[in-house]
VEXDREN-2710 file (C-alpha; in Angstrom, 1 decimal):
% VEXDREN-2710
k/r/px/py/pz
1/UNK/-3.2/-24.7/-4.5
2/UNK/-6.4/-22.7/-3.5
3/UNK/-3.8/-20.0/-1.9
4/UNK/-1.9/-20.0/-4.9
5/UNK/-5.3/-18.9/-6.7
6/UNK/-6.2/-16.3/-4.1
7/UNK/-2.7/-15.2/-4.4
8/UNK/-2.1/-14.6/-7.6
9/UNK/-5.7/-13.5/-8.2
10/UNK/-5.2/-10.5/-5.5
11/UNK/-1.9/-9.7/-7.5
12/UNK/-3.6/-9.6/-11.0
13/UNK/-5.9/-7.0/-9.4
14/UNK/-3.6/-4.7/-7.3
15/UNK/-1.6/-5.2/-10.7
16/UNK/-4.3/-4.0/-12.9
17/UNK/-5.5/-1.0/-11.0
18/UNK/-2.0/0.2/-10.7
19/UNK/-1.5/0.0/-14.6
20/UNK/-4.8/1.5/-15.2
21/UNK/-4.1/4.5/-13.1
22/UNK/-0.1/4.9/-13.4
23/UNK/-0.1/8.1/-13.9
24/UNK/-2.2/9.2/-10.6
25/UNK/-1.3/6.6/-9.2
26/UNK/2.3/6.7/-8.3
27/UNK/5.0/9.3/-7.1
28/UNK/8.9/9.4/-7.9
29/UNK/10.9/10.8/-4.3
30/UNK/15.0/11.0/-4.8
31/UNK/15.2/8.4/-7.8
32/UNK/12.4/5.6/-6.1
33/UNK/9.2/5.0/-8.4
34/UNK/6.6/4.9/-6.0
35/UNK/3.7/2.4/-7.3
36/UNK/0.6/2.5/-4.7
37/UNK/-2.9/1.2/-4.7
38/UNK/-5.4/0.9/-2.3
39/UNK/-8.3/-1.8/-2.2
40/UNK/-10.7/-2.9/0.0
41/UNK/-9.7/-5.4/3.1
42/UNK/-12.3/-7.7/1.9
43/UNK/-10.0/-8.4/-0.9
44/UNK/-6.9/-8.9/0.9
45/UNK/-8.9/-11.2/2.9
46/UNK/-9.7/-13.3/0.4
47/UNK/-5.8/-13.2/-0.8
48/UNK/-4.6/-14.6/2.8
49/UNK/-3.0/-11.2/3.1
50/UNK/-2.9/-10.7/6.8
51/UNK/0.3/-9.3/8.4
52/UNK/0.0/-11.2/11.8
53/UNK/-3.1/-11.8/14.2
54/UNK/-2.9/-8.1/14.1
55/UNK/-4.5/-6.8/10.8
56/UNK/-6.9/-9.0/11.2
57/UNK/-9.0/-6.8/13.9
58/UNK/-8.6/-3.6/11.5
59/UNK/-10.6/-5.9/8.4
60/UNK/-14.0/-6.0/9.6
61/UNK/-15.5/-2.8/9.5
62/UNK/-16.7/-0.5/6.6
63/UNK/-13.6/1.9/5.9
64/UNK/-11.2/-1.0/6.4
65/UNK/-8.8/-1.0/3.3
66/UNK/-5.2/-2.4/2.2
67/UNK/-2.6/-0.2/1.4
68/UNK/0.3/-1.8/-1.3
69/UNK/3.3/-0.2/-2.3
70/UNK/5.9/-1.6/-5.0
71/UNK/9.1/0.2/-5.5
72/UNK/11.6/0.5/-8.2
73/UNK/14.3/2.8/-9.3
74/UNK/13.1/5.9/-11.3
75/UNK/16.4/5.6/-14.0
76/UNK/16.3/1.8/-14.6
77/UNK/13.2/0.4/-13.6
78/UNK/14.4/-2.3/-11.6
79/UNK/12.7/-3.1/-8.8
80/UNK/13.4/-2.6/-5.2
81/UNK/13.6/-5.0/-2.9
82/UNK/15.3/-4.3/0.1
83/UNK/13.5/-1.4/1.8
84/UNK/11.5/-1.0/5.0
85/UNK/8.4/0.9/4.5
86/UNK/7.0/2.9/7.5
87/UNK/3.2/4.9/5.8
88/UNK/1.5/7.9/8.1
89/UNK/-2.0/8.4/7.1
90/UNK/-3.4/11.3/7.8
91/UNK/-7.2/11.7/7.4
92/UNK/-8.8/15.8/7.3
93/UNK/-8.0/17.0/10.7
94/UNK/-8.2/14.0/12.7
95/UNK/-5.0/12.3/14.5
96/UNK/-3.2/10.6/11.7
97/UNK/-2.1/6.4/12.4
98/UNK/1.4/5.1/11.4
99/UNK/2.1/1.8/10.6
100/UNK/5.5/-0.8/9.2
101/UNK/4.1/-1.7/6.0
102/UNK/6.0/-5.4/5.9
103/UNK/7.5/-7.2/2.8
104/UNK/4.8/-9.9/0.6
105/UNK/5.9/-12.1/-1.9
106/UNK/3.4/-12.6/-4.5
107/UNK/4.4/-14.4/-7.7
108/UNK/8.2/-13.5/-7.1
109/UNK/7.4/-9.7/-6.5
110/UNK/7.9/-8.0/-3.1
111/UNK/5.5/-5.3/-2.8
112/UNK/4.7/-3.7/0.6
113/UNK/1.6/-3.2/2.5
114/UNK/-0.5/-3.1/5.4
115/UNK/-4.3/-2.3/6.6
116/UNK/-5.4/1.0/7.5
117/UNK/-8.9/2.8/7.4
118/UNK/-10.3/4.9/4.7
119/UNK/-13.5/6.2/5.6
120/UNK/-15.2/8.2/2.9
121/UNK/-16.7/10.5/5.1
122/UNK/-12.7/11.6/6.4
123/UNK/-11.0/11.9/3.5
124/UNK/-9.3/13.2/1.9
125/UNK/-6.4/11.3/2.8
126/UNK/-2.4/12.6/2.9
127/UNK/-0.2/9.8/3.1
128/UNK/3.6/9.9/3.8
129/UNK/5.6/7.2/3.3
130/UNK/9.2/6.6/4.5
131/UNK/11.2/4.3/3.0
132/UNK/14.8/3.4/4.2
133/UNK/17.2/1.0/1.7
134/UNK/17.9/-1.8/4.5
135/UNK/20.5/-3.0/2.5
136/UNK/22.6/0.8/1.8
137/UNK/23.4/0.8/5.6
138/UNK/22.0/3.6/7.8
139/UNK/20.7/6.2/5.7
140/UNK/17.7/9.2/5.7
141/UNK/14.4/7.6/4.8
142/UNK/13.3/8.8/1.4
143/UNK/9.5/10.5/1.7
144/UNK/7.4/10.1/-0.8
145/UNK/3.8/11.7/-0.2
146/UNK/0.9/11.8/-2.0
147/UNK/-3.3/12.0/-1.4
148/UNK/-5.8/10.2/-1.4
149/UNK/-9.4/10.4/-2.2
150/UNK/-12.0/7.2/-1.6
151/UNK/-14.9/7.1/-3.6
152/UNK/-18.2/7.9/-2.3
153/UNK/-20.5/5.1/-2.3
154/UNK/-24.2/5.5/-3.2
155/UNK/-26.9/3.7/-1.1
156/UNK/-25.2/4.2/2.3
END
């Protein structure tokens, strides 16, 4: 029950930032709605949001963030649920890291995501994702790019 809660809790708040930022917030590339937000890893962390023994090394240190991606198609709206998501981040000229951004199920809703770092001292960030239709056999990846800024934090 408690990861229910922390579940659905971590999808009311990726859900909320997205719809209060929709419009800088998302990106459409040939006919896919991108929807993306980013949020800290200490939040994932206390969703259970993992993706393997892994992710858990990147979560610990000040930068670490989690990178969510829902996908649906630009004409109808429906929602995608068959793609595999591959993001390059590349921070102000310093070597950018690629990662699989796996599938998550959160209240019936496969979104995509993984942990990267998002120092604000090296953004701005470009990120280029590549998503493939696993399920419209071999295929080009659709790109979808778009930037990223983290906020400055006072205090540090």
């Amino acid at each position: 029950m408690k990861r229910l809660y922390q579940c659905a809790l971590f999808a009311l708040c990726t859900t909320a930032a997205t719809l209060a930022h929709a419009a800088s917030q998302s990106v459409v590339a040939s006919g896919i709605q991108v929807y993306y937000g980013i949020a800290p890893a200490s939040a994932a962390v206390k969703a259970n949001v993992t993706h393997g023994s892994n992710g858990l090394a990147r979560l610990f240190h000040a930068g670490s963030h989690h990178l969510v991606v829902s996908l649906a198609d630009a004409k109808t709206g429906e929602r995608i649920n068959d793609a595999a998501v591959v993001a390059t981040v590349s921070p102000l000229g310093l070597t950018p890291t690629t990662r699989a951004l796996p599938p998550m199920e959160i209240n019936n809703t496969i979104t995509y995501g993984n942990f990267f770092d998002f120092s604000p001292s090296s953004g701005p960030y470009h990120i280029s994702l590549h998503i493939t239709r696993t399920s419209k056999g071999a295929q080009e990846p659709v790109i979808a790019e778009f930037e990223y800024r983290p906020a400055m934090t006072s205090g540090r």
